[in-house]
C-alpha positions in Angstrom: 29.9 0.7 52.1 29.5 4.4 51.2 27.4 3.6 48.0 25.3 1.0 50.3 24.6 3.7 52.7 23.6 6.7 50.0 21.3 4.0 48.6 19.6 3.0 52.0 19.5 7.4 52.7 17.8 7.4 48.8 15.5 4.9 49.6 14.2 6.2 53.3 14.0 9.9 51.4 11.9 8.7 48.2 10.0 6.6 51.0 8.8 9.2 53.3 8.0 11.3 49.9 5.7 8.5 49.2 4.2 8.4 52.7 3.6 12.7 52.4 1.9 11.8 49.4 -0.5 9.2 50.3 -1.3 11.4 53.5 -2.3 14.2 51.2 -4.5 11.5 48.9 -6.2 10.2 52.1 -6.8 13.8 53.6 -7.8 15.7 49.9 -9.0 12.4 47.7 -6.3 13.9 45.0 -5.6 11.0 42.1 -2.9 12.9 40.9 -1.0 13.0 43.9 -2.1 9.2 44.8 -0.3 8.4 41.7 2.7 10.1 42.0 2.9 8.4 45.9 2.4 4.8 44.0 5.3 5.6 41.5 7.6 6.9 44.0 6.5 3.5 46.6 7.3 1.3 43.2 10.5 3.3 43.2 11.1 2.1 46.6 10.4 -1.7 46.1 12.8 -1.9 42.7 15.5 -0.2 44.9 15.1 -2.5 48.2 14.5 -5.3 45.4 17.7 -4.9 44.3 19.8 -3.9 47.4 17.9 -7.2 48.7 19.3 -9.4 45.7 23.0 -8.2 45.7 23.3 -9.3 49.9 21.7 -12.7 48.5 24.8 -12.8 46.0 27.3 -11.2 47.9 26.4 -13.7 50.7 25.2 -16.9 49.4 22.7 -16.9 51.6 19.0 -15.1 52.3 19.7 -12.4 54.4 17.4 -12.7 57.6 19.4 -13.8 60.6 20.3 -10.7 61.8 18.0 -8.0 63.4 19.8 -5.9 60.8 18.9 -7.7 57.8 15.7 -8.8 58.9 14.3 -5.1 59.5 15.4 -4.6 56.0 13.6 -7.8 54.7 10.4 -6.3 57.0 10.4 -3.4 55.1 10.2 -5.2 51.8 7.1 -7.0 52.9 5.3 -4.3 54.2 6.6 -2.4 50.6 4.9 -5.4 48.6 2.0 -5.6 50.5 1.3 -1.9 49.9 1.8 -2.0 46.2 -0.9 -5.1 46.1 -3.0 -3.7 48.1 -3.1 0.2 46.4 -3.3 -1.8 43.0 -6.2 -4.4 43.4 -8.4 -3.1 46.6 -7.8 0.8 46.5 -8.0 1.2 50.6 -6.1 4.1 51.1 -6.4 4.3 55.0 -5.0 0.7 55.1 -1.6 2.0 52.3 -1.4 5.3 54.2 -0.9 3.1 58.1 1.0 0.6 56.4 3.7 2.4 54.5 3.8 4.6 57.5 5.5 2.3 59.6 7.0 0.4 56.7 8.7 3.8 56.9 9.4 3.4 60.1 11.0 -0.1 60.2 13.0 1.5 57.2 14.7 3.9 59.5 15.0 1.3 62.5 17.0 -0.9 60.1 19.4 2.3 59.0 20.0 3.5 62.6 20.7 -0.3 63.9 24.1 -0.9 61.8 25.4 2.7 63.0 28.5 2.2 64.9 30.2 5.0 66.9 32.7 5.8 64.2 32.1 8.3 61.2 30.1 6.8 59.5 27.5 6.5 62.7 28.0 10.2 63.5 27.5 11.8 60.3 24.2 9.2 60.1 22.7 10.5 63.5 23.7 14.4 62.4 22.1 13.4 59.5 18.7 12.5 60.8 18.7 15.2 63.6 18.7 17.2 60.9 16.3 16.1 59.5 14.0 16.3 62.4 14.9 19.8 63.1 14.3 20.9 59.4 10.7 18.9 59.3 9.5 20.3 62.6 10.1 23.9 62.0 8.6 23.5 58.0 5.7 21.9 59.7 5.3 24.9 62.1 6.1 27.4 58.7 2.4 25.1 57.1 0.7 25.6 60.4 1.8 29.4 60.7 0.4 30.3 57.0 -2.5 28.0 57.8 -3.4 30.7 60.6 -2.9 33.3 58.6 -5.4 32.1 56.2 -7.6 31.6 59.2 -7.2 35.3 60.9 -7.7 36.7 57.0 -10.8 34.7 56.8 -12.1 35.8 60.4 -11.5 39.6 59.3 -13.6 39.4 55.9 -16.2 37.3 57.6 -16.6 40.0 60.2 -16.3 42.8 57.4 -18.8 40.8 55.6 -21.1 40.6 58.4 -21.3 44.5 59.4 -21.1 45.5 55.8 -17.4 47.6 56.1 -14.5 47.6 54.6 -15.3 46.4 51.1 -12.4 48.3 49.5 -10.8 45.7 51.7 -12.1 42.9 50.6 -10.4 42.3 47.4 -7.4 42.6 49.0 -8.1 39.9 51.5 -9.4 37.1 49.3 -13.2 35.7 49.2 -14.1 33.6 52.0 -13.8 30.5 50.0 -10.2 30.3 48.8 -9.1 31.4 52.5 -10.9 28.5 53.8 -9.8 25.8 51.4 -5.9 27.1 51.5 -6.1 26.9 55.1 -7.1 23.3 55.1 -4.5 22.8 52.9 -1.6 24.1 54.3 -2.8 22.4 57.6 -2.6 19.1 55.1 1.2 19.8 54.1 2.0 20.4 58.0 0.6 16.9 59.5 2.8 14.8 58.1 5.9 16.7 58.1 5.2 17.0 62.0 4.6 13.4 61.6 7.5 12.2 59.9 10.0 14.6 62.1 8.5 13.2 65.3 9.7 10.0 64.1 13.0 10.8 63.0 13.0 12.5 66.1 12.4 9.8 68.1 14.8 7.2 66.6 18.0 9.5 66.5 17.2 10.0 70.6 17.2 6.4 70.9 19.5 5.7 68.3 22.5 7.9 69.1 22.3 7.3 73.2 21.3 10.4 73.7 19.1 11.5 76.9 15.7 11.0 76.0 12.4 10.9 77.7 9.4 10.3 76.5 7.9 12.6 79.7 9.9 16.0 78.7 7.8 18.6 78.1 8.8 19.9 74.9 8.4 16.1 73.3 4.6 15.7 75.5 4.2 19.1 73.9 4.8 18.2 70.2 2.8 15.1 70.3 -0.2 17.2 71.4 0.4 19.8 68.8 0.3 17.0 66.2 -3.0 15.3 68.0 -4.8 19.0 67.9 -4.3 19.5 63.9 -5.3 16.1 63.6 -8.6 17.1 65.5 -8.8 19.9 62.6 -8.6 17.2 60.0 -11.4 15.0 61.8 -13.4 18.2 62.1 -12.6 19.5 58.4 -13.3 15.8 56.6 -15.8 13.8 59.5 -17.5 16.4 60.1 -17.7 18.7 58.1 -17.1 21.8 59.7 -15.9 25.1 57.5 -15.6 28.7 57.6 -16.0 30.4 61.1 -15.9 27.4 63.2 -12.9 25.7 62.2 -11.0 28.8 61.6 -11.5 29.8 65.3 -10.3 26.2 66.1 -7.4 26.7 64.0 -6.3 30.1 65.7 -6.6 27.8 69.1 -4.5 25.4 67.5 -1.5 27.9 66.9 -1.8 29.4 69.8 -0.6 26.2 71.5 1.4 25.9 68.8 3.3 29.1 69.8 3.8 28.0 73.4 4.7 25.0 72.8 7.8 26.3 70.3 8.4 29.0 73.4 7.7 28.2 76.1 8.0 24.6 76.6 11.1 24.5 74.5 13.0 26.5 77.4 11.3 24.2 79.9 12.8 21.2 78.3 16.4 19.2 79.7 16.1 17.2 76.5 15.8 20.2 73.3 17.6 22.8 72.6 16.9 25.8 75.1 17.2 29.7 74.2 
């Protein structure tokens, strides 16, 4: 059972490295990174292939009367269907969505064959770390992301009144600031994503108290909804330099009270 459950952990992990990956290919348009995401999702089909065709021979049977089993077989589906689609129709909103809560599913299936014992605690620890660790990197993208943005508000501004300009090689031209902004917001989307969904099933998952109404949760939902805005604004339409770097500033702004404030608001998070 130990081997069964490292194998299930591999797969989720390689999975949700897939998902980051086709989330940066639908955000940037970035082949490279498009086919790295389809290798590591092929990774994940030969493994659930196989952990699929060993309960067929350890049990004589096809393994889809259990909610158990037939989560796992879910998965598998929404794995093939993925592959067939990113290989023959090249839609990558429908492969993002779809391996998104193939992911998903995939975690449901781990979580619902924890018992109480070790094995169940370590599993919940597991993924609350998880959460944790994703939330706070997410906040580390947004935070340089901000950075890039102030850096780029100061040379525009230098820029505009014609001072500084021994500055100005220090801070960067206007162009790179911009673009590594956008990028670093493109890293911290879908680790926020991915750690509000971790999130989410370890509440439910390990019987802990959770509601969907405390303050801290509302708050990183919103936070995640406002750098999706940025992305909408950034890639439909089209807004750069000044404009979205005073959006972005907004953005962690809310950002910052959400992480302090709300936090010590909330009965369900950790408070300081």
């Amino acid at each position: 059972m130990l081997e069964i459950r490292w194998l299930q952990e591999l797969i989720l992990f390689i999975y949700g490295a897939s998902v980051f990956g086709y989330f940066i290919d639908f955000v940037q348009r970035n082949r490279k990174v498009n086919q790295f995401a389809f290798w590591l999702l092929m990774m994940v089909w030969i493994l659930q292939t196989f952990f699929l065709l060993y309960q067929v021979i350890e049990r004589l049977n096809f393994p889809v009367f259990s909610i158990y089993d037939g989560l796992f077989f879910y998965a598998w589906i929404l794995v093939t269907f993925s592959l067939f689609v990113n290989r023959f129709f090249k839609m990558d909103f429908i492969v993002f969505f779809t391996n998104l809560l193939g992911f998903f599913i995939m975690l449901l299936h781990i979580t619902s064959n924890a018992s109480n014992g070790e094995r169940g605690v370590r599993l919940f620890d597991e993924l609350l770390i998880a959460h944790i660790t994703l939330a706070l990197t997410s906040y580390g993208f947004f935070t340089l992301s901000f950075v890039f943005s102030i850096m780029f508000l100061l040379q525009y501004k230098l820029l505009k009144n014609k001072k500084g300009y021994r500055w100005l090689r220090r801070l960067g031209d206007l162009e790179r600031l911009d673009r590594l902004s956008f990028q670093t917001v493109t890293l911290g989307v879908p680790s926020l994503l991915i750690s509000i969904i971790l999130g989410v099933v370890w509440a439910y998952s390990s019987g802990a108290e959770f509601y969907w109404y405390d303050i801290k949760t509302i708050g990183s939902i919103i936070v995640l909804f406002v750098y999706t805005i940025y992305l909408f604004l950034r890639l439909g339409r089209g807004y750069q330099g000044k404009t979205i770097s005073i959006f972005n500033s907004g953005a962690f702004l809310f950002l910052l009270t959400n992480f302090l404030l709300f936090t010590s608001l909330s009965n369900f998070h950790f408070q300081f």
